[in-house]
N, CA and C atoms of all chains as a GROMACS GRO file, in nm:
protein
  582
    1UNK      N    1  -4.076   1.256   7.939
    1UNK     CA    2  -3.952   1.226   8.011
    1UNK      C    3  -3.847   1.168   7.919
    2UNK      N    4  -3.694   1.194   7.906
    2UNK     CA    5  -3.637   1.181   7.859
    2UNK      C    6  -3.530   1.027   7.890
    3UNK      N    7  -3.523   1.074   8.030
    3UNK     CA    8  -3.478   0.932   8.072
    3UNK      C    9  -3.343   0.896   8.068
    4UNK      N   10  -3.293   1.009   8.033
    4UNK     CA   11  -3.129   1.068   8.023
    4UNK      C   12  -3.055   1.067   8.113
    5UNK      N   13  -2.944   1.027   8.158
    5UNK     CA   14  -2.859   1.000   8.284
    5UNK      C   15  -2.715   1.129   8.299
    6UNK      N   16  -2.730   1.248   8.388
    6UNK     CA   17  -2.584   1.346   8.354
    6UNK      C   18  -2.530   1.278   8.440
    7UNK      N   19  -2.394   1.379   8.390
    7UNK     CA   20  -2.278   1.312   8.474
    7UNK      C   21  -2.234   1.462   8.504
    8UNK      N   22  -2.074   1.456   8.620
    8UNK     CA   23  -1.998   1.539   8.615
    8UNK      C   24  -2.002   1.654   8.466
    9UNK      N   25  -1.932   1.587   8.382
    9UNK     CA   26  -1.935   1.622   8.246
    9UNK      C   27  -2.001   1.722   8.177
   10UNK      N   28  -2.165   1.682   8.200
   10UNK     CA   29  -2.220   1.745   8.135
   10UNK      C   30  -2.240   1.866   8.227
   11UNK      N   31  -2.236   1.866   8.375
   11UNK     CA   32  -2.210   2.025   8.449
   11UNK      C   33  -2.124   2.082   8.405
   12UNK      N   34  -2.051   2.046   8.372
   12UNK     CA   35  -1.893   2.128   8.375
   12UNK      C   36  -1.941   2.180   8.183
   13UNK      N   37  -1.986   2.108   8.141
   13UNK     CA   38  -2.010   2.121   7.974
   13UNK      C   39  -2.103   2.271   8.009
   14UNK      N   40  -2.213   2.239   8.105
   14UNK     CA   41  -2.260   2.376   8.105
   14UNK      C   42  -2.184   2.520   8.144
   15UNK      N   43  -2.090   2.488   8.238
   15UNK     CA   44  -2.011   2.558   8.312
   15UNK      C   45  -1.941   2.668   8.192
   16UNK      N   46  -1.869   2.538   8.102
   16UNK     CA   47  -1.774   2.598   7.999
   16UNK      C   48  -1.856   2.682   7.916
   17UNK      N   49  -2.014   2.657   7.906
   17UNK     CA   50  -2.087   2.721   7.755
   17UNK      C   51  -2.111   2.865   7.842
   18UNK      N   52  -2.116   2.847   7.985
   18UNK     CA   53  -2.184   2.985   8.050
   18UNK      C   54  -2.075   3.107   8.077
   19UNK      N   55  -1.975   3.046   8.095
   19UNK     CA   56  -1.863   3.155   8.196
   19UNK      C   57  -1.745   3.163   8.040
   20UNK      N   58  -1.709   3.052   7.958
   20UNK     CA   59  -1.617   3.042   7.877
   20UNK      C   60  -1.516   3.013   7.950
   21UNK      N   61  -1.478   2.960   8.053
   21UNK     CA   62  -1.334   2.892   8.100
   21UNK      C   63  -1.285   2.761   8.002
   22UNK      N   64  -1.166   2.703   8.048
   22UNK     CA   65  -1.112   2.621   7.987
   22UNK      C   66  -1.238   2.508   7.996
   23UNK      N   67  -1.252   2.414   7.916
   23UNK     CA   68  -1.293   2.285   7.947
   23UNK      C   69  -1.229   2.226   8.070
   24UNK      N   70  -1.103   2.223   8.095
   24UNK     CA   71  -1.036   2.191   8.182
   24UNK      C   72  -1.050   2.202   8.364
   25UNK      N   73  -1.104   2.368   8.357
   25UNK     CA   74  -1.096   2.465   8.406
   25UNK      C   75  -1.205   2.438   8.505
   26UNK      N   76  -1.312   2.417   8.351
   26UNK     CA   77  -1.471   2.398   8.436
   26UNK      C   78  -1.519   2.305   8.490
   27UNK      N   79  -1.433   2.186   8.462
   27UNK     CA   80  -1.450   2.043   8.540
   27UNK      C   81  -1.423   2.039   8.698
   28UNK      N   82  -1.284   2.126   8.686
   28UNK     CA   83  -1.197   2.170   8.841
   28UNK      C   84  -1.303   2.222   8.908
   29UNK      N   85  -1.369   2.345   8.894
   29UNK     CA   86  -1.489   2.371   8.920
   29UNK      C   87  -1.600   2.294   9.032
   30UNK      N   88  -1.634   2.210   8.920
   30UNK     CA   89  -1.773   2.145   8.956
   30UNK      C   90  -1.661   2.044   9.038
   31UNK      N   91  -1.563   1.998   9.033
   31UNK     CA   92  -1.509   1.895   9.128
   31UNK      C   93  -1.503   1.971   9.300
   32UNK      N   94  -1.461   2.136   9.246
   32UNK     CA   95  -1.467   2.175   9.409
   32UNK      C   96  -1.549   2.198   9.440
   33UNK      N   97  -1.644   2.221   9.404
   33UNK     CA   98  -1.820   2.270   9.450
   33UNK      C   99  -1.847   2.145   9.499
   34UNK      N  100  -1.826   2.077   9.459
   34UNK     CA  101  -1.882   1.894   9.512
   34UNK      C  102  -1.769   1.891   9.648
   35UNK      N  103  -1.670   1.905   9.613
   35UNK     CA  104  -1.567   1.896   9.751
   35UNK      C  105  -1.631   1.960   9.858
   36UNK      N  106  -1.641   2.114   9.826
   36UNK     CA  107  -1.665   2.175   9.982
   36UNK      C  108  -1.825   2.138  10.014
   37UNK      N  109  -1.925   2.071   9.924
   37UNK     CA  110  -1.996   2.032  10.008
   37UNK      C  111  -1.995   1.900  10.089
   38UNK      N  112  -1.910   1.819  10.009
   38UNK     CA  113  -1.884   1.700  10.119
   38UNK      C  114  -1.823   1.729  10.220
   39UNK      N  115  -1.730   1.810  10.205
   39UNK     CA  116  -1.664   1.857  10.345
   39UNK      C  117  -1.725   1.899  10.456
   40UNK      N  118  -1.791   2.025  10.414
   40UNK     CA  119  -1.917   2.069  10.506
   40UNK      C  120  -1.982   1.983  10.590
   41UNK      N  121  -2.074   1.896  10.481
   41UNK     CA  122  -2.105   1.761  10.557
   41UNK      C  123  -2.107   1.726  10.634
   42UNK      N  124  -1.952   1.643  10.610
   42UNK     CA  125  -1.850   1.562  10.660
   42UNK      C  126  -1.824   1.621  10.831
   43UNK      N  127  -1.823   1.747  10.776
   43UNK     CA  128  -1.818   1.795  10.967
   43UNK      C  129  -1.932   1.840  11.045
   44UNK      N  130  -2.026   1.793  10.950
   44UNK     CA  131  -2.147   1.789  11.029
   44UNK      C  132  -2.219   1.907  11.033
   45UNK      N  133  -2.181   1.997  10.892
   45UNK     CA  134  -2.266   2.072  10.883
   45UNK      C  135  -2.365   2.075  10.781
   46UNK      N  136  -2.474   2.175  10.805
   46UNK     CA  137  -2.593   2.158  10.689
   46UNK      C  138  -2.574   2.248  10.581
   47UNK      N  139  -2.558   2.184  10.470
   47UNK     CA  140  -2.521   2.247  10.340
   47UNK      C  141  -2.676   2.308  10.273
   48UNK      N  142  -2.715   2.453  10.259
   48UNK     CA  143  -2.873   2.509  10.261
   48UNK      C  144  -2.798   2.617  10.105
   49UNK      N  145  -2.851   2.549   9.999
   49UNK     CA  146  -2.888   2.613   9.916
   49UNK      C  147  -2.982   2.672   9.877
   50UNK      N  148  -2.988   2.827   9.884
   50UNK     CA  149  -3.160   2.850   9.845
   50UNK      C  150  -3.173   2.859   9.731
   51UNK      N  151  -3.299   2.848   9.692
   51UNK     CA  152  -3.389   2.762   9.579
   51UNK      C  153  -3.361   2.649   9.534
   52UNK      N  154  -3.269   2.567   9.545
   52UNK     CA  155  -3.228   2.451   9.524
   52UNK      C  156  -3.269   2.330   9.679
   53UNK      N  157  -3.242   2.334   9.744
   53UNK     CA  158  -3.261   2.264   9.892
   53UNK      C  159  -3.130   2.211   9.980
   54UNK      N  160  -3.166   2.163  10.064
   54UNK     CA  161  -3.130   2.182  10.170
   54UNK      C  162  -3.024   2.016  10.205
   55UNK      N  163  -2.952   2.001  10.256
   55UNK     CA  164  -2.875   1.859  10.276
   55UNK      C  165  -2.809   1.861  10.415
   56UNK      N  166  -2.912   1.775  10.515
   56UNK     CA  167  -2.865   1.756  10.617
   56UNK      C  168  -2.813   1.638  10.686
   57UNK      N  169  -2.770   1.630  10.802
   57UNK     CA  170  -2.670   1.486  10.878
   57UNK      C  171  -2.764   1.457  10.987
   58UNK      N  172  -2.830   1.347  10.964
   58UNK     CA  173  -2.885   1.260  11.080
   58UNK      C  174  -2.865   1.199  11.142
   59UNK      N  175  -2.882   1.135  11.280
   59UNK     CA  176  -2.756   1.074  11.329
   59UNK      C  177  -2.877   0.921  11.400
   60UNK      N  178  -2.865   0.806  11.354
   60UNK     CA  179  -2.940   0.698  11.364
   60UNK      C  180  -2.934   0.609  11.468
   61UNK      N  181  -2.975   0.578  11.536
   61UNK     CA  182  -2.940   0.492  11.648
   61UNK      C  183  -2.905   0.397  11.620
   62UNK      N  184  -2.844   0.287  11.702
   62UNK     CA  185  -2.764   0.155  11.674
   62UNK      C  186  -2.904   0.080  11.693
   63UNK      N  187  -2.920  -0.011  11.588
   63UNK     CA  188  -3.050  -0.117  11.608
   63UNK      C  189  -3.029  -0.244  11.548
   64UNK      N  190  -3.135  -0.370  11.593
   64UNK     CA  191  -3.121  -0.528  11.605
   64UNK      C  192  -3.133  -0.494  11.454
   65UNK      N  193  -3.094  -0.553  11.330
   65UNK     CA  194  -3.165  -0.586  11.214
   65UNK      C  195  -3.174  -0.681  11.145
   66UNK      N  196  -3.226  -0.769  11.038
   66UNK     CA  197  -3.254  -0.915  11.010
   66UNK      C  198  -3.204  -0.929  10.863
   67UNK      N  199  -3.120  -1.037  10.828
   67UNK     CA  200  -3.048  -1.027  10.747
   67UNK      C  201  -3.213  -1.117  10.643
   68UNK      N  202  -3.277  -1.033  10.581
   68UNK     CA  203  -3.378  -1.070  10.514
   68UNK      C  204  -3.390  -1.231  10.472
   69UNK      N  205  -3.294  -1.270  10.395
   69UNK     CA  206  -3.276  -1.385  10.348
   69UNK      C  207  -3.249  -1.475  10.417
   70UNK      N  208  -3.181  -1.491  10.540
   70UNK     CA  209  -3.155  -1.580  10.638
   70UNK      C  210  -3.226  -1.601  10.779
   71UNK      N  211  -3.287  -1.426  10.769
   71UNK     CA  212  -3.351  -1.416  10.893
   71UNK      C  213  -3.301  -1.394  11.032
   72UNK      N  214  -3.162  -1.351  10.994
   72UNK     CA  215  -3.082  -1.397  11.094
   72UNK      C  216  -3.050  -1.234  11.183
   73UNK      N  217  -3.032  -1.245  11.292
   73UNK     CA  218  -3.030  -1.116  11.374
   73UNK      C  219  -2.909  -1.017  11.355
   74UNK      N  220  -2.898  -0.903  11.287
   74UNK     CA  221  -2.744  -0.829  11.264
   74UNK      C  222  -2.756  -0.734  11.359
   75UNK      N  223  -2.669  -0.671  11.462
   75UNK     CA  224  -2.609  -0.555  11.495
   75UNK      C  225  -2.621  -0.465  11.385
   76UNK      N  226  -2.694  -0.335  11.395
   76UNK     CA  227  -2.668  -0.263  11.277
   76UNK      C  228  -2.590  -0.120  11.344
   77UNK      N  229  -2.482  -0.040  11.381
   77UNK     CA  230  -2.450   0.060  11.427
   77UNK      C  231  -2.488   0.187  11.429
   78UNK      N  232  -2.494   0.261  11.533
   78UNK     CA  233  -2.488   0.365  11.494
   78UNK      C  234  -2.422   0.444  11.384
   79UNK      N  235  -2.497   0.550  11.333
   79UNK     CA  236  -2.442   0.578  11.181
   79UNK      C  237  -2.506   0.756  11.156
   80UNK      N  238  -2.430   0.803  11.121
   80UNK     CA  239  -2.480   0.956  11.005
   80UNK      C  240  -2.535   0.881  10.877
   81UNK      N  241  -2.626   0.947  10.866
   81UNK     CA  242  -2.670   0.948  10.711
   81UNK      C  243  -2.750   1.128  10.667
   82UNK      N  244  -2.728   1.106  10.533
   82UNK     CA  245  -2.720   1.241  10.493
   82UNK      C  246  -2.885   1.207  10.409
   83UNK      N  247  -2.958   1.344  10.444
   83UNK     CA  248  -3.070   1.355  10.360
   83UNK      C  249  -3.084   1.486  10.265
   84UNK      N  250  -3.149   1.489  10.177
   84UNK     CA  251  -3.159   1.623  10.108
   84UNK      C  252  -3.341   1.657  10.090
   85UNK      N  253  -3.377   1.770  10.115
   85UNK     CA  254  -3.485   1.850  10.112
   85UNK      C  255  -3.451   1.940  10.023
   86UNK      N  256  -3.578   1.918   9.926
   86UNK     CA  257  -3.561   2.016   9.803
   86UNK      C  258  -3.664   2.104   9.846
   87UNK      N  259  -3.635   2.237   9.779
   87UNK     CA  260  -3.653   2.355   9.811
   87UNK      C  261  -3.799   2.324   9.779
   88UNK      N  262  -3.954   2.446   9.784
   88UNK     CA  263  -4.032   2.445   9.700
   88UNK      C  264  -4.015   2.485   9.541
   89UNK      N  265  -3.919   2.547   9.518
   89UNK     CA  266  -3.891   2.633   9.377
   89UNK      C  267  -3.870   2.487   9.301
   90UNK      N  268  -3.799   2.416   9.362
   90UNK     CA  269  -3.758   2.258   9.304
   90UNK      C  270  -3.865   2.194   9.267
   91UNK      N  271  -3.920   2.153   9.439
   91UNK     CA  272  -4.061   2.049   9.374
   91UNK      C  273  -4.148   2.106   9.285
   92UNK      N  274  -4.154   2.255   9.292
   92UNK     CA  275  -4.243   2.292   9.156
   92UNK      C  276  -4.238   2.273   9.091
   93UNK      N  277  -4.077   2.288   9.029
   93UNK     CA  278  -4.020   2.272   8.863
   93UNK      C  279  -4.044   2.180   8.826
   94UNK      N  280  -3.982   2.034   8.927
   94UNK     CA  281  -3.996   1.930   8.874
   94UNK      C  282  -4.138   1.850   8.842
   95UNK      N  283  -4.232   1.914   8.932
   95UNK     CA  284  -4.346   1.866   8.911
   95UNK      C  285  -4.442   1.908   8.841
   96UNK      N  286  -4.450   2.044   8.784
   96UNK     CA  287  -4.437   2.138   8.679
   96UNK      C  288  -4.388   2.028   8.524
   97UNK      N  289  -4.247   2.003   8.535
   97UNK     CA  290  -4.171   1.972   8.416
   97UNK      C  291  -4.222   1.818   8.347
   98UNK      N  292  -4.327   1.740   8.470
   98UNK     CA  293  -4.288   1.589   8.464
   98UNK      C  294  -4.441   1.578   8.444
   99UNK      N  295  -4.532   1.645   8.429
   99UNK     CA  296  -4.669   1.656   8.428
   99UNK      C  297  -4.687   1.615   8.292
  100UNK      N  298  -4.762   1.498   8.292
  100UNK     CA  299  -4.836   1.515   8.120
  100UNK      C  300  -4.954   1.541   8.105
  101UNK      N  301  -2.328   2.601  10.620
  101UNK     CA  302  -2.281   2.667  10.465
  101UNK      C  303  -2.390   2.697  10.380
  102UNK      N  304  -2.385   2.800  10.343
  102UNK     CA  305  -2.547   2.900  10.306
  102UNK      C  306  -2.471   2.904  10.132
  103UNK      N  307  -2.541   2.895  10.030
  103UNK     CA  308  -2.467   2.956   9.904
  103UNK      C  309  -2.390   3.052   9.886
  104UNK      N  310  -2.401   3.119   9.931
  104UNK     CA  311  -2.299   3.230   9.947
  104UNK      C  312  -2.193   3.246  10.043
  105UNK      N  313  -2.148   3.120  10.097
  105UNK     CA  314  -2.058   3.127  10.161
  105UNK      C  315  -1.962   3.018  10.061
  106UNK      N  316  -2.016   2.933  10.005
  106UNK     CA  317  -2.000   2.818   9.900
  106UNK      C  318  -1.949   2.904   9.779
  107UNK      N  319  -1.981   2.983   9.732
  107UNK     CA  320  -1.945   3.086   9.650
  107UNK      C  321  -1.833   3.189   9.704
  108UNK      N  322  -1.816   3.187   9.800
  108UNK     CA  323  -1.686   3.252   9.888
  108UNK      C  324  -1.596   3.184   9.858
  109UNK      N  325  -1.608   3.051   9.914
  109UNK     CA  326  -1.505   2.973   9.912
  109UNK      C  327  -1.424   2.944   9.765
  110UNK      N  328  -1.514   2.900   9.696
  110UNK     CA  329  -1.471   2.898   9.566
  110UNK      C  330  -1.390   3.032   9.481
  111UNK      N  331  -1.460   3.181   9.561
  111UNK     CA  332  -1.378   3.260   9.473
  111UNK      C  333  -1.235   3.313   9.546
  112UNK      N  334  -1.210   3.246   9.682
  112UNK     CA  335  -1.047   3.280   9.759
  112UNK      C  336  -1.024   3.199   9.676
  113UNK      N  337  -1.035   3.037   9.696
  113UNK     CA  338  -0.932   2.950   9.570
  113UNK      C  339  -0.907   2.981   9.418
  114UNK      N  340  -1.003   3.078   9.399
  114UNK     CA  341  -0.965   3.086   9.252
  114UNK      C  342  -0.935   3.252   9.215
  115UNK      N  343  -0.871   3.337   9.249
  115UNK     CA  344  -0.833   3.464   9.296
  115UNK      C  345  -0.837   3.521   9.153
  116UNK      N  346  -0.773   3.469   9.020
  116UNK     CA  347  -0.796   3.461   8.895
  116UNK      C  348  -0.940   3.526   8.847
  117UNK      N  349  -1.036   3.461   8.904
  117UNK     CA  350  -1.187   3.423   8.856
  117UNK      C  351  -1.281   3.593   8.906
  118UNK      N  352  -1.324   3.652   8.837
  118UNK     CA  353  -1.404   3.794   8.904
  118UNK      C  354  -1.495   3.714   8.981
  119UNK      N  355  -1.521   3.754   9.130
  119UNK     CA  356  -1.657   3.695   9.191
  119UNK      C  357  -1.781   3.657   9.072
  120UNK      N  358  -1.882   3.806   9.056
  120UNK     CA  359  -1.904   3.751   8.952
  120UNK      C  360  -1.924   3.675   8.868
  121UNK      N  361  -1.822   3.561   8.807
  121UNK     CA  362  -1.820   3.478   8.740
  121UNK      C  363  -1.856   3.329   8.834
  122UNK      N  364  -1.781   3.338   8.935
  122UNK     CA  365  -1.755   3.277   9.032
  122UNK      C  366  -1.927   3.239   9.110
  123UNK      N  367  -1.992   3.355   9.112
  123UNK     CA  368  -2.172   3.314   9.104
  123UNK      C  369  -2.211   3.231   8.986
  124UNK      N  370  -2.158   3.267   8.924
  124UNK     CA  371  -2.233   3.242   8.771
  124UNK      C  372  -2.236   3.114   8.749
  125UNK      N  373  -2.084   3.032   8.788
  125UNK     CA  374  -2.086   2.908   8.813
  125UNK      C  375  -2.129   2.828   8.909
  126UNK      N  376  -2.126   2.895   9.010
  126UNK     CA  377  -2.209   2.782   9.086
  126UNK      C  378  -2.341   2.802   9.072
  127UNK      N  379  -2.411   2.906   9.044
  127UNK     CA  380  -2.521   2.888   9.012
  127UNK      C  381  -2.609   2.781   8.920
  128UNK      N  382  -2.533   2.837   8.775
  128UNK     CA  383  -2.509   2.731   8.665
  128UNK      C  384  -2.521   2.580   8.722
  129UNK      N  385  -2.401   2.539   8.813
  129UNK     CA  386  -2.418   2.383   8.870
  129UNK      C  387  -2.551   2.360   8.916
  130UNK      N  388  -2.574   2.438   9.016
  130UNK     CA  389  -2.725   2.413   9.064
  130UNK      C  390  -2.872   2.394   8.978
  131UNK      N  391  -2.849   2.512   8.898
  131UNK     CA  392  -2.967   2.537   8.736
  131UNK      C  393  -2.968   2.398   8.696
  132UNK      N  394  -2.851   2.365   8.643
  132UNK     CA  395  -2.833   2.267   8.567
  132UNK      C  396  -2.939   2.144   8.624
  133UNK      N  397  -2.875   2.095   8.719
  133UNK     CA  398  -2.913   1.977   8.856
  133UNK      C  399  -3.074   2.000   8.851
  134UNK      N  400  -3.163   2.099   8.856
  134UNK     CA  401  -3.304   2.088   8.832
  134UNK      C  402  -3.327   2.093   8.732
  135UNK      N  403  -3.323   2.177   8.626
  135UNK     CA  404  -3.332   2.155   8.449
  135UNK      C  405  -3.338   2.043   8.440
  136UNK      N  406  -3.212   1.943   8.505
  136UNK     CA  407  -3.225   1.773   8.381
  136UNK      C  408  -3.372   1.728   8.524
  137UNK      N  409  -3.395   1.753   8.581
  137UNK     CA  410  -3.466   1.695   8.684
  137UNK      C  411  -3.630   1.725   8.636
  138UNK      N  412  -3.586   1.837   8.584
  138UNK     CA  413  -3.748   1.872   8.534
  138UNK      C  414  -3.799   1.835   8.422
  139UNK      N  415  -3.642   1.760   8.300
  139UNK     CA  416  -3.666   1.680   8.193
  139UNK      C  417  -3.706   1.540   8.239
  140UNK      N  418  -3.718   1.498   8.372
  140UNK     CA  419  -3.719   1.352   8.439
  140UNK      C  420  -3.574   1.291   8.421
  141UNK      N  421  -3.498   1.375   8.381
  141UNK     CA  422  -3.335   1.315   8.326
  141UNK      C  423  -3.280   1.308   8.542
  142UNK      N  424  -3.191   1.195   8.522
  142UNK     CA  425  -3.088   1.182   8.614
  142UNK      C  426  -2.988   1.254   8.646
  143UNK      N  427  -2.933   1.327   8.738
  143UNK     CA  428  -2.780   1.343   8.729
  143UNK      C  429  -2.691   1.260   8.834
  144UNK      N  430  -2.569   1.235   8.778
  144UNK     CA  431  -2.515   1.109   8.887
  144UNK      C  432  -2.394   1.146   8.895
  145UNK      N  433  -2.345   1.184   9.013
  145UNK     CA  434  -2.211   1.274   9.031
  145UNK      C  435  -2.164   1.163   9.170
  146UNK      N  436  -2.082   1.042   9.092
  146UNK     CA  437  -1.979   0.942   9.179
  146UNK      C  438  -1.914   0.960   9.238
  147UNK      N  439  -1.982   0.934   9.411
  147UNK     CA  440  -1.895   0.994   9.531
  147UNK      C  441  -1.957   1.062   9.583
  148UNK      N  442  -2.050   1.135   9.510
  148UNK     CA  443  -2.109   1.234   9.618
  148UNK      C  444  -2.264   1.196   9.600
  149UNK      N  445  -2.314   1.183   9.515
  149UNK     CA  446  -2.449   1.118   9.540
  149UNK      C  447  -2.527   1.164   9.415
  150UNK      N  448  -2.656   1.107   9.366
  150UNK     CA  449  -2.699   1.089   9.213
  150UNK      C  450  -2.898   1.153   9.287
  151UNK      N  451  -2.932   1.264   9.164
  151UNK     CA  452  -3.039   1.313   9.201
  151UNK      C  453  -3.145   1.228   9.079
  152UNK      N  454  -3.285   1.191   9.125
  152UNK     CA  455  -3.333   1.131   9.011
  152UNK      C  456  -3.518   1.188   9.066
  153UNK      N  457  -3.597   1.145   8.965
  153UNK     CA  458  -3.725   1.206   9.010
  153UNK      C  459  -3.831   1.083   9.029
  154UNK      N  460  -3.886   1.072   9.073
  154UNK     CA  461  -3.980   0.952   9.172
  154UNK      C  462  -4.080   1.006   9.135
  155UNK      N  463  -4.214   0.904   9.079
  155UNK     CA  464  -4.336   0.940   9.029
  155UNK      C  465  -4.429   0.916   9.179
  156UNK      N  466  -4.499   0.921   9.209
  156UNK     CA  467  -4.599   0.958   9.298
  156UNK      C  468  -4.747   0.916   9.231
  157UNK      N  469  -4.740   0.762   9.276
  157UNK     CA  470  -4.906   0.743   9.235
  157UNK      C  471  -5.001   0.867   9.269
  158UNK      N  472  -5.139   0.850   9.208
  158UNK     CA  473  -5.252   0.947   9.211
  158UNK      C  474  -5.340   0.868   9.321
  159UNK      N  475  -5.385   0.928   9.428
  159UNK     CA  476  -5.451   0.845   9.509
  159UNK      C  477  -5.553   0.959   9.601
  160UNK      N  478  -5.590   0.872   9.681
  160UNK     CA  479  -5.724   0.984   9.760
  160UNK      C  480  -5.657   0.989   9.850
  161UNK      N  481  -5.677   1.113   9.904
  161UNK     CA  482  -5.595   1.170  10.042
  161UNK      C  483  -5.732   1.232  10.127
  162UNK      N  484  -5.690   1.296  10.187
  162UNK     CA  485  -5.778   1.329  10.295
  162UNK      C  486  -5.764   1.459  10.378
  163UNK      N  487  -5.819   1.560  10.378
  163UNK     CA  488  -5.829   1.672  10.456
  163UNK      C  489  -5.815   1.652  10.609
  164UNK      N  490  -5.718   1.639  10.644
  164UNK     CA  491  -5.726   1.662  10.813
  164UNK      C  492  -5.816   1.697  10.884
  165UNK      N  493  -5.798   1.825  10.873
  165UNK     CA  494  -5.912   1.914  10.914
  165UNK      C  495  -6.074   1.902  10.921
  166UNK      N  496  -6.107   1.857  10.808
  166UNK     CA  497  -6.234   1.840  10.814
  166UNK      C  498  -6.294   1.691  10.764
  167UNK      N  499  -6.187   1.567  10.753
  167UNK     CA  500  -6.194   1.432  10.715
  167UNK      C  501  -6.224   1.414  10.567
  168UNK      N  502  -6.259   1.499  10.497
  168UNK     CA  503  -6.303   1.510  10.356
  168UNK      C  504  -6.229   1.441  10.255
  169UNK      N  505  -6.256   1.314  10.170
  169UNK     CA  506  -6.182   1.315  10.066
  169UNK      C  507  -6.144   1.364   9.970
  170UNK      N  508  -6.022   1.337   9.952
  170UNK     CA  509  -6.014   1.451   9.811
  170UNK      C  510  -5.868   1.354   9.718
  171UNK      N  511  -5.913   1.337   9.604
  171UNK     CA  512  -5.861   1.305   9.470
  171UNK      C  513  -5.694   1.390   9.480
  172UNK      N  514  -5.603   1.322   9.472
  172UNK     CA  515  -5.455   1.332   9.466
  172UNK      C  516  -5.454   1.300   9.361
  173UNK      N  517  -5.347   1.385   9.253
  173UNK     CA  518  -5.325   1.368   9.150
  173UNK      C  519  -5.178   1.306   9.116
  174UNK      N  520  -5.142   1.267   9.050
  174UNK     CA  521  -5.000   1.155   9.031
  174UNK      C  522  -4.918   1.291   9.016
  175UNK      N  523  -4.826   1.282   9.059
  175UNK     CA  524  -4.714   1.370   9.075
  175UNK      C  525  -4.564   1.326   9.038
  176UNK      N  526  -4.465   1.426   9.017
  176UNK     CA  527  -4.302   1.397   9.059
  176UNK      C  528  -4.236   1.479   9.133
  177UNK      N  529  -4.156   1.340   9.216
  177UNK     CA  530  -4.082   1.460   9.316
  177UNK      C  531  -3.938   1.425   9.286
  178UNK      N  532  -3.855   1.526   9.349
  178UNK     CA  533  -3.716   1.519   9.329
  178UNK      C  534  -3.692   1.401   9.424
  179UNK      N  535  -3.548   1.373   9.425
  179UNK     CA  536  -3.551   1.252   9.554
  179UNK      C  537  -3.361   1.276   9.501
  180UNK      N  538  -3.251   1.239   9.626
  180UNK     CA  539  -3.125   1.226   9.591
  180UNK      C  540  -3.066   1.109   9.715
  181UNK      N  541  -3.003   1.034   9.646
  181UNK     CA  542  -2.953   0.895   9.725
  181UNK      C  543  -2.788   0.975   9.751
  182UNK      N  544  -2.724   0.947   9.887
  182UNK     CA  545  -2.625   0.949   9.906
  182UNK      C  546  -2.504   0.888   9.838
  183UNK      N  547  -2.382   0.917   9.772
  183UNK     CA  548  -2.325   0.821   9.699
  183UNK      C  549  -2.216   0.763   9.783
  184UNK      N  550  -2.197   0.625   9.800
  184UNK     CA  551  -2.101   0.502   9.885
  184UNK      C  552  -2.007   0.602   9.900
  185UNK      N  553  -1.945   0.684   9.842
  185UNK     CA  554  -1.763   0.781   9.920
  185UNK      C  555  -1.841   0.899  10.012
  186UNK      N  556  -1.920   0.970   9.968
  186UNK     CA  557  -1.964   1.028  10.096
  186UNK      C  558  -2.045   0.993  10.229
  187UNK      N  559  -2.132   0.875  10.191
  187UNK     CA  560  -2.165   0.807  10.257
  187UNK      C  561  -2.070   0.695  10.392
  188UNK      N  562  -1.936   0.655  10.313
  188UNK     CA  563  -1.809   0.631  10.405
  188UNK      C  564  -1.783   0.747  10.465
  189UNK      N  565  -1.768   0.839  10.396
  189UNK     CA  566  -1.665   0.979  10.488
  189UNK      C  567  -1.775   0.980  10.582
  190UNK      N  568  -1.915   1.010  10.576
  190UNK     CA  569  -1.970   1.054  10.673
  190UNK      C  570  -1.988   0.963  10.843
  191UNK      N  571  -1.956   0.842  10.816
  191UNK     CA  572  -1.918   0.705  10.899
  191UNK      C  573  -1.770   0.732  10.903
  192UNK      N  574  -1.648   0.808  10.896
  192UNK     CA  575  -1.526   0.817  10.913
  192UNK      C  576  -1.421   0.685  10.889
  193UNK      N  577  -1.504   0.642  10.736
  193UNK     CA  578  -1.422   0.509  10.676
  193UNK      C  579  -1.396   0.528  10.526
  194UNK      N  580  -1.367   0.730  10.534
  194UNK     CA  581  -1.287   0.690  10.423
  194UNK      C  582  -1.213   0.804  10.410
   0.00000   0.00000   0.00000
């Protein structure tokens, strides 16, 4: 394991070595690919990449919760939260890649 | 939104770009995102959320079916945390 942290950057670095667009070009890119899936999202839809996985909107009930340290009782709201399910092609790779 | 509708979208906005190419890159984004995942590397894309890989102790599990133990081997799985701006948008606070 390498233990290496990407960023934006280094997608778009791939972007530029694969297609040859601007550096510029390929950042714009990976910024809208990230856009329309938040958007998607955002309106509550399920963003399903195949072989990659899947990113869906759950919708949580409002519940009592305890502020750990004080102990003390919080209102926690109802809320979306977003999960992602990786494909099998994924968990293979990665578990495949991470094996010693 | 299926990949190929994600790949639609991207090639009306960019009318310039041959479809084609327009796969090539989003594909590429995606490749990429498991490649560093399968190096155990991070990717962390601020705002929208950071993918990282989670080790999986080795432990005894158990056959349903027939109660049988059986030896689990330590594993990695993918895992991706929501990032705080999409996590607001999706609560309509941002």
């Amino acid at each position: 394991m390498s233990d290496k942290t990407l960023t934006r950057m280094d997608l778009s670095e791939a972007v530029f070595r694969e297609v040859g667009l601007s550096r510029n070009d390929s950042a714009q890119l990976v910024e809208s690919v990230l856009q329309h899936m938040s958007d998607a999202l955002v309106r509550g839809e399920q963003v399903k990449i195949s072989s990659f996985g899947t990113f869906s909107i759950r919708e949580k009930a409002a519940r009592v919760g305890r502020n750990p340290k004080t102990g003390e009782e919080v209102p926690i709201n109802p809320r979306r939260v977003l999960t992602f399910r990786p494909s099998h092609l994924m968990k293979e790779r990665v578990a495949e890649g991470n094996k010693r | 939104m299926i990949r190929s509708e994600l790949i639609q979208k991207i090639a009306d906005e960019n009318p310039h770009l041959y479809q084609r190419d327009v796969e090539r890159i989003v594909n590429t984004i995606f490749e990429e995102i498991t490649d560093a995942m399968s190096r155990g590397d991070r990717v962390e894309l601020r705002g929208f959320g950071a993918f990282s890989v989670k080790k999986r102790d080795a432990r005894v599990g158990r056959n349903p079916r027939t109660g049988e133990a059986v030896q689990v081997e330590e594993k990695h799985v993918p895992f991706f945390k929501t990032g705080k701006l999409l996590r607001d948008r999706l609560n309509g606070k941002a």
